[in-house]
C-alpha positions in Angstrom: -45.4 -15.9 -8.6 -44.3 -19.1 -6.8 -41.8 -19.1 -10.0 -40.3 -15.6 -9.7 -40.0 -16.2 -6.0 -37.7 -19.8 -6.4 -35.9 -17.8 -9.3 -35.2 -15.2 -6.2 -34.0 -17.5 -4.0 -31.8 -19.4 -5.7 -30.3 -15.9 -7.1 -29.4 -14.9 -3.6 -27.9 -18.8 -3.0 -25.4 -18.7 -5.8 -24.5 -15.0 -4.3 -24.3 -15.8 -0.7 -21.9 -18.7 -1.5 -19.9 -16.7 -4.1 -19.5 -14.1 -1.4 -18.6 -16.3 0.8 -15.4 -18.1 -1.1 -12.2 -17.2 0.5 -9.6 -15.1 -2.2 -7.3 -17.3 -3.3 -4.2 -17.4 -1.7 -1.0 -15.5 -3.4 1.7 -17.7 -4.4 5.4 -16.6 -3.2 5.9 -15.1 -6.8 2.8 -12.8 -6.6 3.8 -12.2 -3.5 7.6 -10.5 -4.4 5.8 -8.9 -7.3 3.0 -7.0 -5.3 5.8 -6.2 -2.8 7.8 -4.6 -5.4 4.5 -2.8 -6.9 4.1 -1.2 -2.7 7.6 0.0 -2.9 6.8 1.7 -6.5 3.5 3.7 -4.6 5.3 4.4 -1.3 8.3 5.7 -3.4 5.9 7.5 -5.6 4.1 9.6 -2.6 7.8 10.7 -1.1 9.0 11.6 -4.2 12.2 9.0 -3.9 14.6 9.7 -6.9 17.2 7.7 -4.8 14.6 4.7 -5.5 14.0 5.1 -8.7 17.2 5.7 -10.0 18.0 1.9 -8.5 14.6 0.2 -9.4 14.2 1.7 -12.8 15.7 0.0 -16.1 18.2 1.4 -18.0 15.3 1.9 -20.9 12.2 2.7 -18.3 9.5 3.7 -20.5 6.0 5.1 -19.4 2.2 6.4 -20.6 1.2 8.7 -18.4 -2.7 9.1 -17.5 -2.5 11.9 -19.9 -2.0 8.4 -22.5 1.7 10.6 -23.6 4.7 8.1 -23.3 7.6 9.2 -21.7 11.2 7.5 -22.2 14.6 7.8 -20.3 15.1 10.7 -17.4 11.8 12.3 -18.4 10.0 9.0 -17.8 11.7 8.6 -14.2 10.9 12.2 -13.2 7.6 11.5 -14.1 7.2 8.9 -11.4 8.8 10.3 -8.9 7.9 14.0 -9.3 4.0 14.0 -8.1 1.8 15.9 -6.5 -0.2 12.8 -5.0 -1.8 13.0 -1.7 -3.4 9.5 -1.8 -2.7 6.7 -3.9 -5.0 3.4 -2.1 -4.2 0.3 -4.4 -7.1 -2.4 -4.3 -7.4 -5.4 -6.6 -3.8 -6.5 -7.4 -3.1 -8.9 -10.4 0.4 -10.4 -11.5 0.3 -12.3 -14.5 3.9 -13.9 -14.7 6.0 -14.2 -18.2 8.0 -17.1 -16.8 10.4 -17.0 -14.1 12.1 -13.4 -15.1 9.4 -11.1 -16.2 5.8 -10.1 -15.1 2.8 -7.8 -15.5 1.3 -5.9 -12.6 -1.9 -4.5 -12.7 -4.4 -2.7 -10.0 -7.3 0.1 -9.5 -6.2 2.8 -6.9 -8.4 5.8 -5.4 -6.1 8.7 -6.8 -5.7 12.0 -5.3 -3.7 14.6 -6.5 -2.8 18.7 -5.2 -6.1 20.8 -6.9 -3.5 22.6 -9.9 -5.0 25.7 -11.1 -6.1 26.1 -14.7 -7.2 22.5 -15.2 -9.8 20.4 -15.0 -10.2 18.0 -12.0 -7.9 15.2 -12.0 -8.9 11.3 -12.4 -10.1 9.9 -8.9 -9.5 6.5 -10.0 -6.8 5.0 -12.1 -5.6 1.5 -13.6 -2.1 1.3 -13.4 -0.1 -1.7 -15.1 3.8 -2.3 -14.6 5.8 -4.8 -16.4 8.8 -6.1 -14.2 12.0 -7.9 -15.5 14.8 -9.2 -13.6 17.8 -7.7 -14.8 21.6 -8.5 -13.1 19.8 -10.3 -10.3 17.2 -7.6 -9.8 13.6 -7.2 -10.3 13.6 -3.7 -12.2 10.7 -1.8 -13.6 10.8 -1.5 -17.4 7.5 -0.2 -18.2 4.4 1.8 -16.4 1.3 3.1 -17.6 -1.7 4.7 -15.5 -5.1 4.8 -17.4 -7.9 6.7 -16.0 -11.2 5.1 -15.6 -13.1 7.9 -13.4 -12.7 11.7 -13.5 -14.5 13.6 -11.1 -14.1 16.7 -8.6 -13.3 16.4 -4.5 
């Protein structure tokens, strides 16, 4: 008993102080990416083609949650033509491919307009973006959004 019990106590230590540490600080480069990323989702719930048509690259590409890529205009239009009525992004990573180029990834709570004739739509999603800088400007080449939780609301 007196075993289990240390074996307790030092398992709620090591959580207490894990809990504790503070989240690393974001660099300036994490920073601008994440920015960017907040500009796609706010663009994305007012249906911005004016944003899109200047933040997008020339080849844009994306895999739609439905995991069917989509290239060019149709791509675009599937960015900015949604029915979202909540898109909360949580747990933001940027993994940098040197000074011009970057990966974006992070979980959202998903909501989308109830569509008739289908089943419910993913609650949560994982959504990675790859950003180059193109001309001076960070542009987004590539975007994919990967269900991880279906479920009715």
């Amino acid at each position: 008993m007196r075993l289990y019990l240390t074996g307790v106590l030092l398992l709620w230590i090591v959580a207490t102080a894990l809990a504790q540490t503070p989240a690393k600080a974001l660099s300036p480069f994490e920073q601008t990416m994440i920015a960017h990323e907040n500009d796609v989702i706010r663009a994305k719930m007012k249906d911005d083609a004016a944003f899109f048509k200047r933040t997008l690259a020339r080849d844009f590409s994306l895999v739609g949650v439905d995991g069917q890529l989509a290239q060019g205009q149709d791509a675009a239009d599937g960015l900015g033509d949604t029915d979202l009525v909540e898109l909360k992004p949580y747990d933001f990573q940027v993994l940098p491919l040197g000074d011009d180029a970057a990966v974006v990834t992070y979980d959202a709570v998903v909501r989308e307009a109830p569509k008739q004739d289908e089943g419910p739509p993913p609650r949560y999603e994982h959504f990675s973006s790859v950003w180059v800088k193109q001309g001076g400007e960070w542009k987004l080449k590539f975007h994919q959004a990967t269900a991880t939780h279906w479920g009715d609301w």
